[in-house]
N, C-alpha and C positions, 0 to 999 in steps of 0.2 A: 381691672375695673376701668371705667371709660364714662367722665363726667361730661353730661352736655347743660348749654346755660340756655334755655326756650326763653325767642324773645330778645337774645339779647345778642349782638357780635363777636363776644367773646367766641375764643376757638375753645375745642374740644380738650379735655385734661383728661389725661391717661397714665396711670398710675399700676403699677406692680409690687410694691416692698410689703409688707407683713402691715405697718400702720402707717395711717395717713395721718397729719397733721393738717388741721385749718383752720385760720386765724389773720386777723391784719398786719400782725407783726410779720419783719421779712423773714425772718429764720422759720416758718411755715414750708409746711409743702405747697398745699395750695395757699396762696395767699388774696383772702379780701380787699374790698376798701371796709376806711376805719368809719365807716359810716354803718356800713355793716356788720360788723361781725369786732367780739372782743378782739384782746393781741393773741391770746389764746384761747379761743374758741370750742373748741369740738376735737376730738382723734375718731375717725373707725379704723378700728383693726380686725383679724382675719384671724379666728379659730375654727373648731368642730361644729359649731352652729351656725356659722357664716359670717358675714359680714355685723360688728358691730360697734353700736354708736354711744360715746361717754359723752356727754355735756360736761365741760369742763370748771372747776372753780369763777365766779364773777363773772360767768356769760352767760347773756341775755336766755331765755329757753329759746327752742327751737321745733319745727315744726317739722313731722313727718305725714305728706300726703294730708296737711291741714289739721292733723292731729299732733297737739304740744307734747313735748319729750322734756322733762325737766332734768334727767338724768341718765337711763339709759335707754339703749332700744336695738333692737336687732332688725336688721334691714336688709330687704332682698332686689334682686334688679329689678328695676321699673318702679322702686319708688322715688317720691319725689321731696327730696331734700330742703328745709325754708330757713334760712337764715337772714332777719333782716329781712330787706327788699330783695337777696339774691334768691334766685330760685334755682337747685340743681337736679337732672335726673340724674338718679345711679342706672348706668347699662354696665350688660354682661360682655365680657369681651367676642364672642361668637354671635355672629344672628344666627338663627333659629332654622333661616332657608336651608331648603336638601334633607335635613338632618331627620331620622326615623327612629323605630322604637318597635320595640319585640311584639308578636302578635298577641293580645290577649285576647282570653277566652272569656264567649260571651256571659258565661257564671261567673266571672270575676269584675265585670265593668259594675256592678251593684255597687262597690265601693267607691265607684268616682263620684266627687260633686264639685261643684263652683264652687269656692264662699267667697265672698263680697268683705274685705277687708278696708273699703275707703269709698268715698261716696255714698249719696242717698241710699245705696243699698246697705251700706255696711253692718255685719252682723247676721244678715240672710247665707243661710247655706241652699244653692240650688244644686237638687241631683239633676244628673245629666240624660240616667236613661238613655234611648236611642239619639235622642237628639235634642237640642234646645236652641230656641231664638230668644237675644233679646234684642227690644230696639223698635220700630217705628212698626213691622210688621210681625213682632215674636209677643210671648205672652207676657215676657218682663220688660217694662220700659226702662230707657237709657236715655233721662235729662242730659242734654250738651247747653254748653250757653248758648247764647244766641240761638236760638231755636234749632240750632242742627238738630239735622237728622242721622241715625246710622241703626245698621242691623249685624248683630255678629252673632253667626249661628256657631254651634259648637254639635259636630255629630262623631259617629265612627265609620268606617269604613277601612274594610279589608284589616279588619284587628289594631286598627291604630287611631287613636282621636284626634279629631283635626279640630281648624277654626278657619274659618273665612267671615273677611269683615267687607261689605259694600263701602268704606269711607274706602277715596283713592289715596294711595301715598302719601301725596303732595298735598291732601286737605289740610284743613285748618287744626280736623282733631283726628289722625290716623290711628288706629290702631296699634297698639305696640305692644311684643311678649317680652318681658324682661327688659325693657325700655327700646327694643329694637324695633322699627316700623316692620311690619308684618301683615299682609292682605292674606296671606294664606301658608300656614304651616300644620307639621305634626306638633301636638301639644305632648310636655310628659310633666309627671309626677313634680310638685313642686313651682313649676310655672307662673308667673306671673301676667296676666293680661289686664294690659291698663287703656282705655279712651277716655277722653276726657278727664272729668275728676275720678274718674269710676277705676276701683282696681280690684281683682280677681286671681285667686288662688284656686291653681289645680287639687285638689286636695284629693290623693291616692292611696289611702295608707294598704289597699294590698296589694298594689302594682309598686308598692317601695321596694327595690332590693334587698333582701338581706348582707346585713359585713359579712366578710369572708371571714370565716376564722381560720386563723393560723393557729397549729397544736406544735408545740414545739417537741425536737426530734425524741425520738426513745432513747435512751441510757442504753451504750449495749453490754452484752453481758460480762458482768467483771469476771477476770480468772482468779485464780483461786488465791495465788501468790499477791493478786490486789489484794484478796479478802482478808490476808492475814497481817496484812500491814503494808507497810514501808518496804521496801525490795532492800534496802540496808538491813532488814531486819529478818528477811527472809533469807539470807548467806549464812548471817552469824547463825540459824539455828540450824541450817545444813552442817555449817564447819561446829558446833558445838556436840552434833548429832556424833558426826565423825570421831572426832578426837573423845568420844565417851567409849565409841565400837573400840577403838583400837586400845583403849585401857581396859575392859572388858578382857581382849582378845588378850591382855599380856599376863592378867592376872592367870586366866586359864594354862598359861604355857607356864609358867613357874607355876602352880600347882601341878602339874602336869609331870615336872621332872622334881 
């Protein structure tokens, strides 16, 4: 995970252990000013579902992406963290650049759509079909403050979904997937695309991988001396077998004479 502070000099905080602590007090991982944030503020930690976030006893709420969290919340990259006056984005440790994704078949892109998780759109799911603009020139508008402008289409090509955004870089409100500045990448399954206030989930549920299952090994097949117990117990009825033949064998010899 990879914190940046928009706005403000602070450097970049980069974090790898299972939870993050955050708070004004110094024994914190990250730590605030107390103008900010309680002494113990907030943890995300890191299970099966992703990243997520406890609000902790006696701290103020908090805001994800301008929406209050009183308690918990599950949080992906490229949202935006509000504690107080601080503002964090959460990024993914890799950008997005170079990076590809399996060709789908065009009977399976039916299942893609946008959904609009923050900003004036939020709660809108747009399918994507061949292609979608939103923005100054597409059919869904993208409020920026200050009257910006931007257009980020989203299409396919050669079995892979893309996005290219017209804001440059270095603009005021770039484009970014998973908090990462991005003019143009391969999108996949889960993604996040955030400008401005506005943030955007890939939503794929049939281009989701399935888990691998693991079947654990076969038993192989037990011998027969397994089957009858204990191998201490498999002697004794050898040596008990025995020593019955050879009383057997003695009674017959004294009858015998």
């Amino acid at each position: 995970m990879r914190i940046e502070f928009p706005h403000s000099t602070r450097a970049d905080f980069r974090w790898s252990q299972p939870v993050l602590r955050i708070g004004s007090d110094s024994g914190n991982d990250l730590v605030l000013g107390t103008g900010q944030a309680a002494a113990h503020h907030l943890q995300i930690s890191q299970d099966k579902r992703g990243w997520v976030l406890d609000v902790l006893p006696d701290a103020n709420r908090i805001y994800v992406n301008a929406r209050p969290v009183r308690e918990r919340a599950i949080l992906h990259p490229g949202d935006m963290l509000s504690v107080g006056d601080c503002r964090m984005l959460l990024c993914a440790d890799e950008a997005p650049v170079g990076r590809t994704s399996p060709e789908t078949p065009a009977q399976e892109r039916c299942t893609v759509a946008l959904r609009a998780v923050a900003g004036p759109l939020s709660g809108q799911v747009l399918p994507l079909a061949d292609r979608l603009e939103l923005g100054s020139q597409g059919r869904v508008p993208l409020d920026l403050p200050q009257g910006e402008t931007a257009t980020l289409t989203i299409f396919w090509r050669d079995g892979q979904l893309r996005m290219e955004s017209s804001q440059p870089a270095d603009g005021r409100y770039p484009a970014r997937v998973n908090g990462i500045v991005a003019q143009q990448t391969v999108l996949l399954p889960g993604d996040q695309i955030g400008i401005g206030m506005h943030r955007f989930l890939i939503d794929a549920p049939g281009l989701e991988r399935e888990p691998e299952i693991v079947l654990p090994p076969e038993p192989a097949n037990p011998l027969p001396e397994d089957a009858a117990g204990p191998r201490g117990e498999v002697w004794w009825l050898i040596a008990t077998a025995a020593v019955l033949a050879l009383g057997i064998a003695l009674l017959l010899l004294l009858h015998a004479h």
